[in-house]
Each structure stands twice: as C-alpha cells, then as structure tokens.
C-alpha positions as CSV (number, residue, x, y, z in Angstrom):
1,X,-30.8,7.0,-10.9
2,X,-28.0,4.4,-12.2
3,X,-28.4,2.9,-15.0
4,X,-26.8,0.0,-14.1
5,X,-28.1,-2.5,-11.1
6,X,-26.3,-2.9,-7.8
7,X,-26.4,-7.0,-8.7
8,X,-23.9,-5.4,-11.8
9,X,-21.7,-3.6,-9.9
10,X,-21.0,-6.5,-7.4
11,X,-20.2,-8.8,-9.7
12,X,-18.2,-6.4,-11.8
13,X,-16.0,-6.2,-8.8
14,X,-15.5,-10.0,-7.9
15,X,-15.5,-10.9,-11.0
16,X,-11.6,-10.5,-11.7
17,X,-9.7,-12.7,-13.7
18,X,-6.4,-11.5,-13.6
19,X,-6.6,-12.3,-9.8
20,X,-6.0,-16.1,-9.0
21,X,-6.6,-17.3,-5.6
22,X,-3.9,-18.8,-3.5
23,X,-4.0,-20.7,-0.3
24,X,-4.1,-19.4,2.8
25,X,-2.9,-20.5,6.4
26,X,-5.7,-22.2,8.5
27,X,-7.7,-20.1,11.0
28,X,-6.7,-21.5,13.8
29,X,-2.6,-22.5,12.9
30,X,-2.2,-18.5,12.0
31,X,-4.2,-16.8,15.1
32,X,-1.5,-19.1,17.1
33,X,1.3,-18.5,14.6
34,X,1.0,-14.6,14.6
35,X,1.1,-14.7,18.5
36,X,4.1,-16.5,18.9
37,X,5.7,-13.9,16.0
38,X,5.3,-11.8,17.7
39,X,6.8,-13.0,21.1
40,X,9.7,-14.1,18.9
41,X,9.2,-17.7,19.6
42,X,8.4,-19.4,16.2
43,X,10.1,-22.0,15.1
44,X,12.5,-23.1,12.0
45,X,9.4,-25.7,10.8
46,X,6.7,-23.5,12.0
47,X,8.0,-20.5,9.2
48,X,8.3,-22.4,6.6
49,X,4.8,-23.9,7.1
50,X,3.8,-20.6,7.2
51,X,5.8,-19.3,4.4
52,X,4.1,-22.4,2.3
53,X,0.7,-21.6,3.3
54,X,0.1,-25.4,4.9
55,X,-2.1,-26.2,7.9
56,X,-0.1,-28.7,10.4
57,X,-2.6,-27.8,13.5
58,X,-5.8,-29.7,11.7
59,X,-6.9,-31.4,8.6
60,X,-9.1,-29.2,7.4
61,X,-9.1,-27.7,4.1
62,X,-8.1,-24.4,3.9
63,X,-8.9,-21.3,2.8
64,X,-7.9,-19.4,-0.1
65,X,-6.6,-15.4,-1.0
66,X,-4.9,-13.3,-3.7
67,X,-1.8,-13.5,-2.3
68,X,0.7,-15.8,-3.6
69,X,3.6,-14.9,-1.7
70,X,3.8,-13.6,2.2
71,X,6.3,-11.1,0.6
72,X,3.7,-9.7,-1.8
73,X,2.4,-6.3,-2.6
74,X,-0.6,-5.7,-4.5
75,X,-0.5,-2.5,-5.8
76,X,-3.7,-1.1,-7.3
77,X,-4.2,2.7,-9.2
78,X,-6.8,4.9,-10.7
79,X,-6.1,7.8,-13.9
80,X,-9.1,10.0,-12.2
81,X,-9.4,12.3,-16.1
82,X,-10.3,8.2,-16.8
83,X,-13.2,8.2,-14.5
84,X,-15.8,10.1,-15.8
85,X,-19.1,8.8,-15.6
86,X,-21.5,10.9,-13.4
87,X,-23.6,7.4,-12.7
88,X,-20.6,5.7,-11.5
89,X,-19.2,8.5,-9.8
90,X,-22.4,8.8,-8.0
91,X,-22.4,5.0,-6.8
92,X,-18.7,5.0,-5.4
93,X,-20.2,8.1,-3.4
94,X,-23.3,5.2,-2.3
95,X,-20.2,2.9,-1.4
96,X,-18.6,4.9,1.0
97,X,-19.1,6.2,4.6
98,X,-21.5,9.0,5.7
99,X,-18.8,10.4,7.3
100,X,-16.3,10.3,4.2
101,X,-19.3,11.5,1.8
102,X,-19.3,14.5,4.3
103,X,-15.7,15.3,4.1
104,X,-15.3,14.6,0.3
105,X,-18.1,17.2,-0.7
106,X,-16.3,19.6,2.1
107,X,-13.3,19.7,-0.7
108,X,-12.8,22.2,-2.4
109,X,-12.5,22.1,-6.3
110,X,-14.3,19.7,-8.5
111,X,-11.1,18.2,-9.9
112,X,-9.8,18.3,-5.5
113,X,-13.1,16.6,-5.0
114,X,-13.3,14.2,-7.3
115,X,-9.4,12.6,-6.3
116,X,-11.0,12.4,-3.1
117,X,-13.7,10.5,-3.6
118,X,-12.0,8.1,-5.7
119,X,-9.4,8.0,-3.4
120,X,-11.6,6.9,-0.5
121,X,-13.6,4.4,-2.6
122,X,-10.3,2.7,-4.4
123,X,-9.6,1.8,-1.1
124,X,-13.0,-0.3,-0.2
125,X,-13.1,-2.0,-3.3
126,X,-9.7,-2.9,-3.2
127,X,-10.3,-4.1,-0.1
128,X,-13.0,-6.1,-0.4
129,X,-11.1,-8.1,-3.3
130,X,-9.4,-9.8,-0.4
131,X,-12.4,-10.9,1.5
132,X,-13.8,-14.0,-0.3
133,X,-16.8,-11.9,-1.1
134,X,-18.1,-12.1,2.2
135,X,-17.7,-7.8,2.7
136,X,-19.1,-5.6,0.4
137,X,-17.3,-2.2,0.0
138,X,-19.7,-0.1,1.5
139,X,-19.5,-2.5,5.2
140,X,-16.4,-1.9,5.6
141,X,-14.9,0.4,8.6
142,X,-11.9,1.9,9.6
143,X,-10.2,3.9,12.3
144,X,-7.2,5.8,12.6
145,X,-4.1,5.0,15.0
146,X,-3.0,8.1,17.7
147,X,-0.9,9.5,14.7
148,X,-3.2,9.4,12.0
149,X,-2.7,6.3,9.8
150,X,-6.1,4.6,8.9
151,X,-6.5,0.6,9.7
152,X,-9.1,-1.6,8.9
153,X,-11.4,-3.0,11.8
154,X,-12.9,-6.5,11.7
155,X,-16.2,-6.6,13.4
156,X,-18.2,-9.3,11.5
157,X,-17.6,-13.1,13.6
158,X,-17.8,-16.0,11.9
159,X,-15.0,-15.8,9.5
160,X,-10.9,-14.9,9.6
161,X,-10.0,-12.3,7.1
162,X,-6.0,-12.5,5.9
163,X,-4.3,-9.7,8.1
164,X,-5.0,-6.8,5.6
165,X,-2.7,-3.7,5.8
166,X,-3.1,-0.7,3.0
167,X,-1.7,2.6,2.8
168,X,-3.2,5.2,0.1
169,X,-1.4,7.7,-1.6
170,X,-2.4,10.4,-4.5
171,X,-1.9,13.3,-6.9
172,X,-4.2,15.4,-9.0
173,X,-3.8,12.8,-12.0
174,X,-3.2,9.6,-10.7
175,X,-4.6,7.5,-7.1
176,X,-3.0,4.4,-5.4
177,X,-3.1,2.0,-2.8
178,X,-1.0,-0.5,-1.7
179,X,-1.9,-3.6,-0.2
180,X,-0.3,-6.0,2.3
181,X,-1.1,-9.4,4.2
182,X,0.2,-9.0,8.5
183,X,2.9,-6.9,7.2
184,X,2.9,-2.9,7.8
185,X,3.3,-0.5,4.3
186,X,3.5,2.9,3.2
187,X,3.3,4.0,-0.3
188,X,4.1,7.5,-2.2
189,X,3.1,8.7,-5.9
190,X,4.9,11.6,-7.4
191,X,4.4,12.8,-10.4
192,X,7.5,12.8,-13.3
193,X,7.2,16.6,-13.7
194,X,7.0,17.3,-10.7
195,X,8.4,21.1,-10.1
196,X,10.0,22.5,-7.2
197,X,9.7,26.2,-5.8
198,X,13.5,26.3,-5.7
199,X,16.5,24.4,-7.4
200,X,16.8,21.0,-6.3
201,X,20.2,21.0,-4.8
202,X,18.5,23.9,-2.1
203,X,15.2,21.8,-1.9
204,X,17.2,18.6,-1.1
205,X,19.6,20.6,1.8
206,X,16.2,21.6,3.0
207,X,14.9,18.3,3.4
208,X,17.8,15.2,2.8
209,X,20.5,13.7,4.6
210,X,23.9,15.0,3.9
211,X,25.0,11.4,2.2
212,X,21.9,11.7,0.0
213,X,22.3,15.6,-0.7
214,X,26.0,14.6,-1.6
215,X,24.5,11.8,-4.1
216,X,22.2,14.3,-5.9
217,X,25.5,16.7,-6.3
218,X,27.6,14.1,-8.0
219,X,24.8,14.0,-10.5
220,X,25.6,16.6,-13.6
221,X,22.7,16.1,-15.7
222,X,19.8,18.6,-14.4
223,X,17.3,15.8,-15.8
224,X,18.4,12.9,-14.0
225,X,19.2,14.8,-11.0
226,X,15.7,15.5,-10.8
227,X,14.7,12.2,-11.5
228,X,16.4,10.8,-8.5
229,X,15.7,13.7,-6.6
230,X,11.4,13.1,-7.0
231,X,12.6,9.3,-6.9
232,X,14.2,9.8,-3.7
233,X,11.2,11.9,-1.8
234,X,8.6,8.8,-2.7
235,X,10.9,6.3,-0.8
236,X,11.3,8.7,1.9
237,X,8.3,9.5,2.0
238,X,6.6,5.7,1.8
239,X,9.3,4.9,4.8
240,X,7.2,7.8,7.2
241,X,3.6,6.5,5.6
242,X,4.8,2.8,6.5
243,X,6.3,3.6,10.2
244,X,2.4,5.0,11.0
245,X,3.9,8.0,13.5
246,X,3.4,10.8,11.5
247,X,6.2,12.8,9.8
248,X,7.1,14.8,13.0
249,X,8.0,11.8,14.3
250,X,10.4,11.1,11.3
251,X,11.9,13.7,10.0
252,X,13.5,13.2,6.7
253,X,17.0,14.3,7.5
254,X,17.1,11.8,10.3
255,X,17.3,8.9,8.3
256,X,19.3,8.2,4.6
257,X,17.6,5.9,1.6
258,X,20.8,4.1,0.2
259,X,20.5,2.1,-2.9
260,X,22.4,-1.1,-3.9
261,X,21.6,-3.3,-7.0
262,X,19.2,-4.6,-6.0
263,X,18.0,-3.6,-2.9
264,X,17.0,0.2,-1.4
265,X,18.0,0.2,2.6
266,X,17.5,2.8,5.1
267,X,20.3,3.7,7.0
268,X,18.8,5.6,10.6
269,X,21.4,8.3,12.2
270,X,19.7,9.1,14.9
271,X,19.1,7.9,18.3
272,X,15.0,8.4,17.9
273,X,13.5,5.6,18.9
274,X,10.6,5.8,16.4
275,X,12.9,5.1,13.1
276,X,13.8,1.5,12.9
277,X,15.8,-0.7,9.8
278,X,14.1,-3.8,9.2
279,X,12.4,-2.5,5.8
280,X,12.3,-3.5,2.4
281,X,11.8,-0.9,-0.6
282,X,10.5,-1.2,-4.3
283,X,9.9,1.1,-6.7
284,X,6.8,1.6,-9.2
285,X,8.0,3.4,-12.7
286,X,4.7,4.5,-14.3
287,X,3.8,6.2,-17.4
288,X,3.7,9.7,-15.3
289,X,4.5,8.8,-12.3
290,X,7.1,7.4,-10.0
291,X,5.9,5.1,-7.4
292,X,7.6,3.9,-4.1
293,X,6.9,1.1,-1.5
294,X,8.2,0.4,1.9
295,X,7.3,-3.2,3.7
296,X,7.6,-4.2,7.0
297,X,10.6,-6.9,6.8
298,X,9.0,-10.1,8.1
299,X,10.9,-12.5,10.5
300,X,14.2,-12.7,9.4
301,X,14.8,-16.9,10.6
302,X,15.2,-20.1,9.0
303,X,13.3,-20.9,5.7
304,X,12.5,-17.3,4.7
305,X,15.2,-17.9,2.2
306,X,16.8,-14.3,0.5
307,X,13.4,-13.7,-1.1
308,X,12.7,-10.2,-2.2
309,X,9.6,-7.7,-2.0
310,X,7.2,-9.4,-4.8
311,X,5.2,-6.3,-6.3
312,X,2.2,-6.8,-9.0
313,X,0.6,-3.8,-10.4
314,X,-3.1,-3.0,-11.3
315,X,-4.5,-0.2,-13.0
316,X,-8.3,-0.5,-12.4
317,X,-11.6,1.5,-12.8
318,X,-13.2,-0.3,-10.0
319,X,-16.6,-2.3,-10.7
320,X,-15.6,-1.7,-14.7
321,X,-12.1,-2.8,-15.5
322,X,-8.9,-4.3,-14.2
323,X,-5.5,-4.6,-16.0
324,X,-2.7,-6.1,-15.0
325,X,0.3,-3.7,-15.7
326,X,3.5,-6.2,-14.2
C-alpha cells in the first residue's frame, strides 16, 4: 500500500516551478506550417512567425508549453542509488505499461532492474510535463519505428500536443532523457571512468574514423586522451540514437565528429544514404558523467538567425523533486 495518495503524486508532478510556460504556435497555423516544412515551401514571414510563437491564421489566443525556444532541449536525469523508496518505486511500476512491467521484472539483477524501471518511467513523467496536464503518465503509448527507436503516439482528439520527440539513454548510476519539440534527437550518457577492455588508441582504430583516431594520437596526456576519447563515443553515439536506423545502418567509422569553438559538426565519408549533415551537437558535463546531444537542424531560411542548440538541464526524482542544474 502507498503511503502517499495518487491526488499527491499528480500534483507533485505538475507542480514544477522551475518550469515556466511559454507560448505556443496555434493549432491550426502549425498543422499547416509543419506541412509546408516539410514540402520545403514556407516562407521568409511564415518562419519567423513560427520561430516567435505568433498566430497569423486566427485570433485566438494561444496555447502555452515549456519550451522557450524552437532550438531547445530539455534534458532531464535520474542518480538511481538516489531513488530508494520501495513505495515510490512501487508506484512508477503502477505508471507504466503492462507490457514494460513485464519486461522490467524479466531483467536480471536488482540494481539491472531497477535502471530499468526508472528508465521507462523517467520517460512518462517527463513526458507528461509537456502536455498541459491533460495526459497522465501512465495513458501514455508508444511504438517503435522498423529500426527500433521508440515514438510517442497521440490517440486522444480534442487537443494538439507540441510535436514531442525524446530519446533515452542510461548507465548503471545515472538515467536520462532528452526532450525535443518537431525536431528529431538522440542522446548518450557515459560515465567519466569509464574503462575499456583494451588501450584506447586500439579501441578507437576499432571503432573511429581515421581523422578522429589521428586526433586522439596527437593527445599525450593518458587522462585527457581518455576524456575525449569517452567524450567522443557519446556524440557518436547520440548522432546513430538521433538518425533512428539503428547502428548497422551507421556505422561509426563511416562518419567523423569534428569540433570547432563552438560548434561539433559531422563530417559523412561515405556514400550511404542513411547518414546525413544537417545536425547540431551539445555536450552535457556532469558530476560523473559526460553527456552528449544531437538535434535535427531545423530549416536553415530567413529569420532563423545563427541561433545555437539551447540546452537546460534537470536532475529530478519524478513526483518528488526537480532541480534545475543549468
């Protein structure tokens, strides 16, 4: 039995103050909008209506979301040795789907098990943060593309949720998700110290490019060799997660991660067709763990402006606490 109510645990969740809510494009302007993005025929004016979150279809007030930026990231993580209440353990097991309480308790391990479950319920309430508190954690469902990659499916009518994408990502001391509006992303977690079955120079010839293999040799200090080397996996690694194909599709030596101040780029030397440019990279430098993101790019036109990838960073014990790292 919990000891707390389910009427405590909603309003825990929604009730988040470090989260402000910003406006978002009108129903009916951004079904239209997203169409014609997609057949490449918006216009100058109509991007940087969009870009400002106005309504020029109707005049009807619109509707608001946590994202303050169409270039934002919301990236949200769990310390699972932090989690360890058997009574709230229990209820994010309530939250999710009979399905994912099947394959969680099918894990091996109780330390395995546990990642898993919070990994799969991080995801629903983080979720559910960007749905006006219409959806509750547990209604949400979600499928998987022909490669693998989970995606949200929207099957209540009545209401237009923001364009959610998410990616998930996790170690044995530390689970993240990443959050996007209409804009595809992958995410990767590594821990710092991190080892490797063999030395680093023959791990990254097993797995790099040969410009970034030649990077990691011009690097003479053993510790910040490795550093870049674990550095260099996440971003490869969020590049696969955010292309949805799988990694057979992408294999790492096919493409290089080059990095001028600021920016990360991906350079692809290969003629596949699944490995495309139009990317932009962060990077997430946590207390044990290094972080990376890769965003879909969005339309590169008029009024976008030179605008980076915004990320902000939560570290949350969902339906207890939320804190705002950067």
């Amino acid at each position: 039995m919990l000891p707390f109510s389910n009427e405590f645990f909603t309003r825990k969740l929604f009730t988040v103050p470090s989260l402000p809510l910003h406006r978002l494009p009108c129903p009916r302007f951004y079904d239209g909008l997203s169409y014609k993005r997609e057949e490449g025929e918006i216009t100058p004016q109509e991007w940087r209506v969009y870009t400002r979150w106005e309504c020029m279809t109707c005049n009807c007030r619109v509707p608001k979301r946590n994202f303050s930026q169409l270039w934002e990231t919301h990236f949200w993580y769990i310390v699972p040795d932090e989690v360890n209440s058997t009574s709230l353990l229990n209820h994010y097991l309530n939250i999710i789907s009979p399905c994912e309480r099947r394959a969680v308790l099918r894990i091996n391990g109780d330390k395995q098990q546990k990642c898993g479950l919070l990994a799969r319920a991080l995801v629903r309430t983080t979720l559910s943060r960007y749905m006006q508190c219409k959806i509750m954690p547990q209604s949400l469902s979600f499928s998987k593309n022909k490669y693998g990659k989970p995606q949200l499916i929207w099957q209540q009518e009545g209401w237009i949720p923001p364009c959610l994408h998410f990616n998930i990502s996790h170690t044995s001391s530390l689970v993240a998700c990443g959050v996007t509006v209409d804009l595809q992303v992958g995410i990767d977690i590594e821990d710092k110290q991190r080892t490797l079955k063999h030395d680093i120079l023959s791990f990254a010839r097993r797995f790099f490019s040969p410009k970034e293999i030649e990077f990691l040799c011009g690097l003479t200090d053993p510790v910040i060799q490795h550093q870049e080397c674990i550095k260099l996996w996440t971003l490869k690694e969020a590049y696969v997660k955010a292309l949805g194909r799988g990694f057979s599709a992408a294999p790492f030596r096919n493409f290089t991660l080059s990095h001028e101040e600021p920016r990360f780029a991906v350079e692809v030397h290969s003629d596949s067709e699944n490995l495309t440019e139009n990317w932009e990279f962060a990077t997430v430098d946590l207390s044990t763990h290094y972080g990376a993101i890769c965003v879909e790019k969005a339309c590169d036109m008029e009024g976008n402006g030179n605008d980076s990838l915004v990320v902000k960073v939560w570290k949350t014990i969902p339906f207890i606490e939320d804190e705002r790292i950067f």
